[in-house]
C-alpha positions as CSV (number, residue, x, y, z in Angstrom):
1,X,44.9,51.8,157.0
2,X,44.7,48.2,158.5
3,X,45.6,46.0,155.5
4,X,49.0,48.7,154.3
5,X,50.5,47.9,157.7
6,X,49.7,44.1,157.2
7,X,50.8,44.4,154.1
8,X,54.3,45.8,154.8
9,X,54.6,43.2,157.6
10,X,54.6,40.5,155.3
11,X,56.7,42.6,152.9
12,X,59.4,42.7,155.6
13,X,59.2,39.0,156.1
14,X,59.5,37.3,153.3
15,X,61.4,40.1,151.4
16,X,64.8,38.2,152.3
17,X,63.1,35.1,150.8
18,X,62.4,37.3,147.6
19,X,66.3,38.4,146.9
20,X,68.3,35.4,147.8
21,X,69.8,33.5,145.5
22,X,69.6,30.3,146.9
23,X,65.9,29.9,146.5
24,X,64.5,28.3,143.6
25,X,62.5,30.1,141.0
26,X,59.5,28.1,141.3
27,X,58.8,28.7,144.9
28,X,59.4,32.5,144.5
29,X,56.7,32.9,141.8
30,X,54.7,30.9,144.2
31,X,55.5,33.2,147.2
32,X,54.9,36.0,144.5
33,X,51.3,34.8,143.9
34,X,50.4,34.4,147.4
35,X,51.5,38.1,148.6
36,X,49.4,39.3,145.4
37,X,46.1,37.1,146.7
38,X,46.8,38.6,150.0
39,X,46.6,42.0,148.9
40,X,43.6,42.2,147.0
41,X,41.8,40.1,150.1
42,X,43.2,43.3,151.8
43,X,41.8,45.6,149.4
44,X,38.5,44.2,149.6
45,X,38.0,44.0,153.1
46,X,39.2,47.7,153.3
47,X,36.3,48.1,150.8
48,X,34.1,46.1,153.2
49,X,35.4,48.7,156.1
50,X,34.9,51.4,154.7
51,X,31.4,50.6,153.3
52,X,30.5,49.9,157.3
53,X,31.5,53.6,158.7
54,X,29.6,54.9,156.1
55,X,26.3,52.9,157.1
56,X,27.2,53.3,160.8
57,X,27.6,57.3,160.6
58,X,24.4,57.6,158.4
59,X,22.7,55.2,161.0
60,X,24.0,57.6,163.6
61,X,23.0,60.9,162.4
62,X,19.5,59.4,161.7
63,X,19.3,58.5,165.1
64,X,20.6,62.4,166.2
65,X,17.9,63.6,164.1
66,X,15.4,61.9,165.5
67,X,16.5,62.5,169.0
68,X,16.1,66.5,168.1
69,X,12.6,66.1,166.9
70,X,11.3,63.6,169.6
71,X,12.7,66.9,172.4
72,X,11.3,69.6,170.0
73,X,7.9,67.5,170.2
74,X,8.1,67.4,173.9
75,X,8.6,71.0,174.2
76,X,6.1,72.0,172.5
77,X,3.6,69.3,174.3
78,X,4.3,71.1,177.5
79,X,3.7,74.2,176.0
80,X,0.6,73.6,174.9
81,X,-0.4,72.1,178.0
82,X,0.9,75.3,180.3
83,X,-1.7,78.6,180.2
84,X,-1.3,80.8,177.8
85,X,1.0,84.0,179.4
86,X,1.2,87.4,177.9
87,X,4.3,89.2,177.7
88,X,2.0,92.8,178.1
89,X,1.0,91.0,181.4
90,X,4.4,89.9,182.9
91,X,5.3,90.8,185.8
92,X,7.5,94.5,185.5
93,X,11.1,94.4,187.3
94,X,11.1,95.5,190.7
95,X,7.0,95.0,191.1
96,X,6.1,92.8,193.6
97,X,1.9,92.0,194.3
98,X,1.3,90.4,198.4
99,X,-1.2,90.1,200.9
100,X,-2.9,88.3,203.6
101,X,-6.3,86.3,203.3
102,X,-7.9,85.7,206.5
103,X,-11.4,84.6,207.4
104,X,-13.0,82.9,210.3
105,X,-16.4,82.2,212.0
106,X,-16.9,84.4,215.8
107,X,-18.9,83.2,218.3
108,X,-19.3,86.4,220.8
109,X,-21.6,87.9,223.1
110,X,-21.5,91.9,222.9
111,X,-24.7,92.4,225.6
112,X,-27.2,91.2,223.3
113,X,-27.0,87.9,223.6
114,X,-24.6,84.7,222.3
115,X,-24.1,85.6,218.5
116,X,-22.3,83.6,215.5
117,X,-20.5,85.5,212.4
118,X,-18.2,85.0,209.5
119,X,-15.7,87.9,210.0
120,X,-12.6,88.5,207.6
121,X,-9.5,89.3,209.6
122,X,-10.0,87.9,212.6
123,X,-6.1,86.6,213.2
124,X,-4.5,89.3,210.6
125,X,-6.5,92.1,209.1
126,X,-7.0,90.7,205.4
127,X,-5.1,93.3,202.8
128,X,-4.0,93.3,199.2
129,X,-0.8,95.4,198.2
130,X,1.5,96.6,195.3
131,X,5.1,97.2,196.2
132,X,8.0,98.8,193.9
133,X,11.2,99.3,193.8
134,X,13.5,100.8,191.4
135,X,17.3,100.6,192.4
136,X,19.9,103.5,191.1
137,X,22.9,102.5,192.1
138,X,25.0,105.0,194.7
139,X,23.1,103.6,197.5
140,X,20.2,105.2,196.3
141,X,16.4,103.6,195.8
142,X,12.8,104.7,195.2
143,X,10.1,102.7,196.0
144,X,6.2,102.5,196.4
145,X,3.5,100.8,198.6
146,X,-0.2,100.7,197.5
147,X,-2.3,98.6,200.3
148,X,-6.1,98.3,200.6
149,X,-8.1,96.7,203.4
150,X,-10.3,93.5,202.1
151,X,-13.1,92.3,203.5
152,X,-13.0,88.7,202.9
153,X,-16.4,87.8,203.7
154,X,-18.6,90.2,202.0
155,X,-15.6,91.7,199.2
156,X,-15.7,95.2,200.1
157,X,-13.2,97.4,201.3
158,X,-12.5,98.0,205.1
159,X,-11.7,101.6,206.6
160,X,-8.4,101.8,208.9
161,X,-8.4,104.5,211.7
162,X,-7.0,108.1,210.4
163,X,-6.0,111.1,211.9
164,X,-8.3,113.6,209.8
165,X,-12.2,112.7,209.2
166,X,-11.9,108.9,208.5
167,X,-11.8,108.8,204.4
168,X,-13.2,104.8,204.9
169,X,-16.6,106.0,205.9
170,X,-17.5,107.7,203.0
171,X,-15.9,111.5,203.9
172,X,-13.8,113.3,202.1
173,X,-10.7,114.0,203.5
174,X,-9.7,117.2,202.2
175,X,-11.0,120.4,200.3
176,X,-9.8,118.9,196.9
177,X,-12.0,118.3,194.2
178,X,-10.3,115.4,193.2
179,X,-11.4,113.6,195.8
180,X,-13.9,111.0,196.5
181,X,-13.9,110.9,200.1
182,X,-13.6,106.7,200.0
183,X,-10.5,105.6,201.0
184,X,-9.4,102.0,198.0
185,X,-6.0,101.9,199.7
186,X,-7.2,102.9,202.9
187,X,-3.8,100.6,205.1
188,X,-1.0,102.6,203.8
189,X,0.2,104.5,200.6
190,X,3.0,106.2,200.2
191,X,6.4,107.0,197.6
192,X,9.8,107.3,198.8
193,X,13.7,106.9,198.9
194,X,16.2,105.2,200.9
195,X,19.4,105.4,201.7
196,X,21.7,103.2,204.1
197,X,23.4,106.1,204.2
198,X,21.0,109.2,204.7
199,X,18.2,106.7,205.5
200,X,14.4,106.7,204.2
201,X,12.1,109.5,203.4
202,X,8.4,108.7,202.1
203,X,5.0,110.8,201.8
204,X,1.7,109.8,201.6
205,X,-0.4,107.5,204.7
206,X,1.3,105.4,207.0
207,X,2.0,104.1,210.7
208,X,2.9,107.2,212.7
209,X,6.0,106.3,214.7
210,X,4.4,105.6,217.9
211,X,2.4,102.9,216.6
212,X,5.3,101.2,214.9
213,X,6.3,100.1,218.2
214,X,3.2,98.5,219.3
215,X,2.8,96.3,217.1
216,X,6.2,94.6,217.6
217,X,5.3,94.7,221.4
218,X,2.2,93.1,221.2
219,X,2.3,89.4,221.2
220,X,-0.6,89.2,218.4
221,X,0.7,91.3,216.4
222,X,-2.5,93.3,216.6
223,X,-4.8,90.9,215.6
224,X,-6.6,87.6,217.3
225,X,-7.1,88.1,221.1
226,X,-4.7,91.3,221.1
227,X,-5.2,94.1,223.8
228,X,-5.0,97.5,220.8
229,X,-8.5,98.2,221.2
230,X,-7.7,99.6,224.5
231,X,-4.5,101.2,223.1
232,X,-6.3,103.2,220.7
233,X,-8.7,104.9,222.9
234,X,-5.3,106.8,224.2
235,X,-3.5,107.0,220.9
236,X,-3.2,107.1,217.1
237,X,-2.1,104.4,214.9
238,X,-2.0,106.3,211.2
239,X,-1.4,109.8,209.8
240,X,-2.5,111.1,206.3
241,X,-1.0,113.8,204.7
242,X,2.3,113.1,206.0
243,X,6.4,113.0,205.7
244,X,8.0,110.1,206.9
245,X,11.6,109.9,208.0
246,X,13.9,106.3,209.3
247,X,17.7,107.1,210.4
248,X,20.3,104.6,209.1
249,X,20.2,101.7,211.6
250,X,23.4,102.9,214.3
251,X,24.7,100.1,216.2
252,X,20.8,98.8,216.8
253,X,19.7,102.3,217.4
254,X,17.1,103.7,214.9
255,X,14.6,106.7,215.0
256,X,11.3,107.6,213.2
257,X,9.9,111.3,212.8
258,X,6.4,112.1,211.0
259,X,4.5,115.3,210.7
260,X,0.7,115.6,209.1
261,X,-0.4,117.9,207.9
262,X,-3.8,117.2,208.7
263,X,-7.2,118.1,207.1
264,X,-5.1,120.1,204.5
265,X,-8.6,122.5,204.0
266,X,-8.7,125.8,202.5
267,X,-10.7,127.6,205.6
268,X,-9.4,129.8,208.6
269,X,-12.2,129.4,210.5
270,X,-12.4,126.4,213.0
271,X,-15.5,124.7,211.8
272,X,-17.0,121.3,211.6
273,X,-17.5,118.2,209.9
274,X,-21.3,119.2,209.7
275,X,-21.0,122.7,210.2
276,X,-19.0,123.8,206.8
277,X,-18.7,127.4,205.5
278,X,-19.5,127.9,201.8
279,X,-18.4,125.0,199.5
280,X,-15.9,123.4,202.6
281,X,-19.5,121.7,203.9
282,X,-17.2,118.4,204.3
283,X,-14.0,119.7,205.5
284,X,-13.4,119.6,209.5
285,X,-11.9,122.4,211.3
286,X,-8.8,124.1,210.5
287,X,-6.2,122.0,212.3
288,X,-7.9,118.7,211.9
289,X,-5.4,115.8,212.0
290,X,-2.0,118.2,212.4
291,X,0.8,117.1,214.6
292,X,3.7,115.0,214.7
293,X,4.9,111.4,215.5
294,X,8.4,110.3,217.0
295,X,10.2,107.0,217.9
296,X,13.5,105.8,219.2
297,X,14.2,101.9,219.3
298,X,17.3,99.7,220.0
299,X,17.4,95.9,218.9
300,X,20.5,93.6,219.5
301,X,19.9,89.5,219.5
302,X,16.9,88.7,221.3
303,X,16.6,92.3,223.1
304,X,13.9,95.1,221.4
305,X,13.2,98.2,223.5
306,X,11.5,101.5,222.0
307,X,9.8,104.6,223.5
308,X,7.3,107.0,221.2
309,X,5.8,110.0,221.0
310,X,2.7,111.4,219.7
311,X,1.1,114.9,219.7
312,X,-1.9,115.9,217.3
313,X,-5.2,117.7,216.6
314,X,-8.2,115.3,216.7
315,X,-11.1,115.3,214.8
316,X,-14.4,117.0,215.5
317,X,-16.4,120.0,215.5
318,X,-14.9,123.1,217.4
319,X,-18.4,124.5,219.4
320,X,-17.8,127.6,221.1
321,X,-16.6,129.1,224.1
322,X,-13.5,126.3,222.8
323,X,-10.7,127.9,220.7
324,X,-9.1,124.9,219.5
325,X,-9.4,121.0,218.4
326,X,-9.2,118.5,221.0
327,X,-5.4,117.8,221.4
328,X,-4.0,114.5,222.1
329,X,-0.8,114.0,223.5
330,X,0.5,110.3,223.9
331,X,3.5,108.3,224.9
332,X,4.7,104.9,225.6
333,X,7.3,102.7,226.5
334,X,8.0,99.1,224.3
335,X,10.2,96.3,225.0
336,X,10.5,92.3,224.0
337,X,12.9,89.8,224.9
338,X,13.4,86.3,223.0
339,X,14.1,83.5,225.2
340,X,13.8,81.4,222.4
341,X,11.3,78.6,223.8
342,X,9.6,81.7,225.1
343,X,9.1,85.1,223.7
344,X,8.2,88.2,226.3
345,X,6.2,91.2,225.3
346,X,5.7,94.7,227.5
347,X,4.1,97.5,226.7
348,X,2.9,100.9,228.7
349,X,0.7,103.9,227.1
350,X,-0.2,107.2,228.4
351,X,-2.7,109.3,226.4
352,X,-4.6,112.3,227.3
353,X,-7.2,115.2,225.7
354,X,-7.2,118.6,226.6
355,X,-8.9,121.7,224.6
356,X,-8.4,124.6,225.4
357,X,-11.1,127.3,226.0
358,X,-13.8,124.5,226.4
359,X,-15.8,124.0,229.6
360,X,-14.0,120.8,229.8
361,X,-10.4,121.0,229.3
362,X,-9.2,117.5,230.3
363,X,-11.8,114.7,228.8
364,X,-9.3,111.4,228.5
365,X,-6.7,110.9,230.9
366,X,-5.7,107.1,230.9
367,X,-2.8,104.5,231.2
368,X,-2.7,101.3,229.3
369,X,-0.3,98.5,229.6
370,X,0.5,94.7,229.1
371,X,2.2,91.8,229.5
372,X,2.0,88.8,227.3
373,X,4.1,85.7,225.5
374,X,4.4,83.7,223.3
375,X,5.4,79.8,223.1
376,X,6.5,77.8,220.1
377,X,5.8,73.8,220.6
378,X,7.7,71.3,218.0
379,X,8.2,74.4,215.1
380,X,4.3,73.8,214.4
381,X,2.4,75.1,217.1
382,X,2.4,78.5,219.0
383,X,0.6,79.5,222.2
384,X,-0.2,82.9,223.1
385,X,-1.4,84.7,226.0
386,X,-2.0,88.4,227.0
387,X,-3.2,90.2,229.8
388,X,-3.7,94.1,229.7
389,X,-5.0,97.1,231.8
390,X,-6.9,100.0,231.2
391,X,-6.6,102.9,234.3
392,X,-8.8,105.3,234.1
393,X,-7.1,108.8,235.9
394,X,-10.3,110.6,235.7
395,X,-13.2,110.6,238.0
396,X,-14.9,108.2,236.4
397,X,-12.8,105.2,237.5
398,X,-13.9,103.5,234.5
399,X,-11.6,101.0,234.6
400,X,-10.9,97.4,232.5
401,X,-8.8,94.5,232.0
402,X,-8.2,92.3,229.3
403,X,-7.8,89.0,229.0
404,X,-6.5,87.2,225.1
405,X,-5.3,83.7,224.8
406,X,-4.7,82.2,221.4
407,X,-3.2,78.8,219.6
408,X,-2.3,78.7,216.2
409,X,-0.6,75.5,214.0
410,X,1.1,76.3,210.8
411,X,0.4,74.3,207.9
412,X,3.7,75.4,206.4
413,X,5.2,79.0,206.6
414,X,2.8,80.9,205.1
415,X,-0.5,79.3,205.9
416,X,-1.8,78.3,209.6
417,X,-5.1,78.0,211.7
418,X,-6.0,79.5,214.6
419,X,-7.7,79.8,217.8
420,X,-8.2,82.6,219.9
421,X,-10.2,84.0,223.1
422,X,-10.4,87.0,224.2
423,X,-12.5,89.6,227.2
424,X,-12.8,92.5,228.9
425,X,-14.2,93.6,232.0
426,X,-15.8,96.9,232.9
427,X,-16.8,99.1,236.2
428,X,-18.7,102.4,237.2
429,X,-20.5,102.5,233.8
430,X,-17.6,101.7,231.4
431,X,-17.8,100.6,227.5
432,X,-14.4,99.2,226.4
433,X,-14.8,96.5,224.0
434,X,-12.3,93.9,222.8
435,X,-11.1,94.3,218.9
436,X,-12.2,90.5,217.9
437,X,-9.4,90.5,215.4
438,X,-6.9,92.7,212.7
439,X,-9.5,95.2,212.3
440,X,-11.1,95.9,215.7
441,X,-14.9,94.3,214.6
442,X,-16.0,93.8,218.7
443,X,-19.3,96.2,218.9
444,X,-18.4,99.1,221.4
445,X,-20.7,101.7,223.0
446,X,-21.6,103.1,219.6
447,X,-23.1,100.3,218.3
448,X,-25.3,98.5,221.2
449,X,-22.4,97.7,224.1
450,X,-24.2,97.9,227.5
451,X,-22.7,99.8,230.4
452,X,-20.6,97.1,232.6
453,X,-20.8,94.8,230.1
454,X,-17.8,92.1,229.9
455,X,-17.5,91.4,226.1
456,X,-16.6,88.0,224.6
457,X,-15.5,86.5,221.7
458,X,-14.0,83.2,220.7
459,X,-12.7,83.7,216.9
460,X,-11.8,80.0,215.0
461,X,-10.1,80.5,211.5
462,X,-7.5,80.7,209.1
463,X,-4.8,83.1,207.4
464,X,-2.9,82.6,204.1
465,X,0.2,85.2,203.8
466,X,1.5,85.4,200.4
């Protein structure tokens, strides 16, 4: 304490004053007196002291207190402020929900005159998906994909190409009785595992292998002013009823393999969609949709090249004297290179139809290919530009070109607006349309396309990726 080391101080000096002899006794018990005053002065101001902390740390503690509540308050502020969550609605691990919102207006002329419509998926075909993915350790995980077509303008659900009798239009797409026949997830679902090791396996509906390098080779990424709609009169871009297998990536090299299965019906006779036998009335022939897929692709840095391989049954009715489906046999050849303030895309397609026994063996015999780029400007902008040719083998001639140019500015990365042109021309009585978009929406000779007609279609809108 403060006033016992004061205290001995003055004890130490005027001790020697205390014990000599030579002082007089009167000044002593005066020099007595004062050290006793100065002690209790001590004593009281230690008093004093102590009486201080003890206000001070109260003071302090009141002040903690309030501190606690004032932050407790706060909290609670904010929570009432926030929605209301659910823990029975969070989120499960390994469960992610995406998509892409796209929607535009089209002006277009398809032969019956200059037209104006609000179309959904006119850049990127609109979608909404489920993804999930449950890791086991050992280089080992299983995972899911559940995606369905939206049609932003009108809210119904939009049917994707197929290799059996298209389940999007309303038929069903195998003998089972558990099925509707109306494709919800009609993009792709599937289940499977992967390993960096063994690499993937899945089943269910997706891209068939060919396909998976078009769409890296085209410069729209099939969407906008892209050239697929001529593609996919020589090709196929999904299989249902499938197995799905991706090597381990090997020094850039990777390969794809599917196999349909097809219509998956329980009849051994080849009959048709409208044709039937007993309760199979909506089951196409035997060997509808069967065949397989195959891909091989190398990517280092700025270099992609692929090459693909397709061979199926198509759908349709078998009518005598033919013994089979029509077959389709594809190939192609992929390749883009990144220049960085230029990005090249190539692409070549052969596709052709044969069926056997029918007074027409050989109905399709075409080559497709393109060229196209694009340019980034200052991070924001892109420019696009494709030009693509159909040549037709047979003795029809029917040839086309295609002609897509497109702008787009991004908002930020996963918003932008867009731009985009696109025609195509056509000779000795030919009906190749443009797709106007994600989900090929240009009218073609089925609905009202006039022979030698050059579609057009300018398509202004805007995509939100999340």
């Amino acid at each position: 304490m403060q006033h016992k080391t004061l205290y001995r101080v003055m004890l130490t000096c005027f001790a020697p004053l205390a014990f000599a002899g030579t002082v007089h006794a009167a000044p002593l018990d005066d020099l007595r007196a004062e050290i006793a005053a100065q002690k209790a002065r001590l004593e009281k101001l230690e008093e004093m002291l102590q009486a201080t902390a003890a206000t001070t740390s109260a003071a302090t503690k009141k002040a903690e207190e309030a501190t606690r509540k004032a932050d407790e308050a706060s909290k609670t502020a904010q929570a009432a402020s926030a929605p209301s969550t659910s823990k029975g609605l969070s989120m499960p691990a390994g469960l992610s929900i995406y998509g892409i919102i796209d929607a535009g207006v089209e002006f277009a002329d398809y032969g019956q005159g200059n037209k104006a419509r609000v179309q959904s998926g006119l850049g990127s075909a609109s979608r909404l998906g489920f993804k999930g993915e449950r890791d086991f350790g050992d280089d080992l995980t299983a995972y899911f994909q559940l995606e369905a077509g939206v049609s932003i303008d009108n809210g119904q659900n939009t049917g994707h190409s197929s290799t059996v009798s298209n389940p999007g239009q309303g038929t069903a797409s195998s003998a089972s009785v558990n099925t509707t026949g109306v494709a919800i997830f009609s993009r792709n679902t599937f289940l499977g595992l992967n390993s960096k090791t063994f690499g993937d396996i899945r089943f269910g509906r997706d891209y068939a292998p060919i396909y998976s390098i078009t769409s890296i080779s085209d410069p729209f990424t099939i969407g906008g002013a892209t050239a697929f709609r001529l593609w996919s009169s020589a090709a196929a871009s999904r299989f249902d009823n499938a197995a799905f297998y991706t090597t381990p990536n090997l020094a850039g090299f990777q390969g794809k393999l599917a196999y349909s299965a097809g219509m998956e019906n329980n009849s051994r006779s080849d009959v048709g969609i409208t044709g039937g036998a007993g309760s199979n009335s909506n089951t196409g022939p035997e060997g509808e949709g069967k065949g397989w897929s195959a891909s091989l692709t190398y990517g280092n840095g700025p270099l992609f090249v692929g090459a693909g391989y397709l061979d199926y049954a198509k759908m349709g009715t078998v009518v005598a004297p033919a013994t089979e489906n029509a077959h389709r046999k594809s190939w192609n050849l992929a390749a883009t290179y990144d220049l960085k303030f230029t990005k090249l895309y190539a692409h070549f397609l052969h596709g052709a139809d044969t069926q056997e026994g029918a007074a027409i063996r050989k109905t399709l015999d075409r080559n497709i290919w393109w060229l196209g780029a694009a340019v980034p400007v200052r991070d924001r902008h892109t420019l696009r530009a494709v030009y693509a040719h159909l040549d037709d083998r047979m003795s029809t001639n029917r040839d086309s070109d295609h002609y897509g140019l497109g702008y787009e500015f991004a908002l930020d990365r996963q918003t932008d607006l867009y731009a985009y042109y696109a025609t195509v021309t056509n000779q000795n009585g030919g009906q190749n349309s443009l797709c106007a978009g994600g989900t090929c929406q240009g009218y073609d000779k089925d609905s009202g396309l006039p022979a030698n007609f050059s579609p057009k279609s300018l398509m202004l809108g805007g995509r939100y990726r999340f």
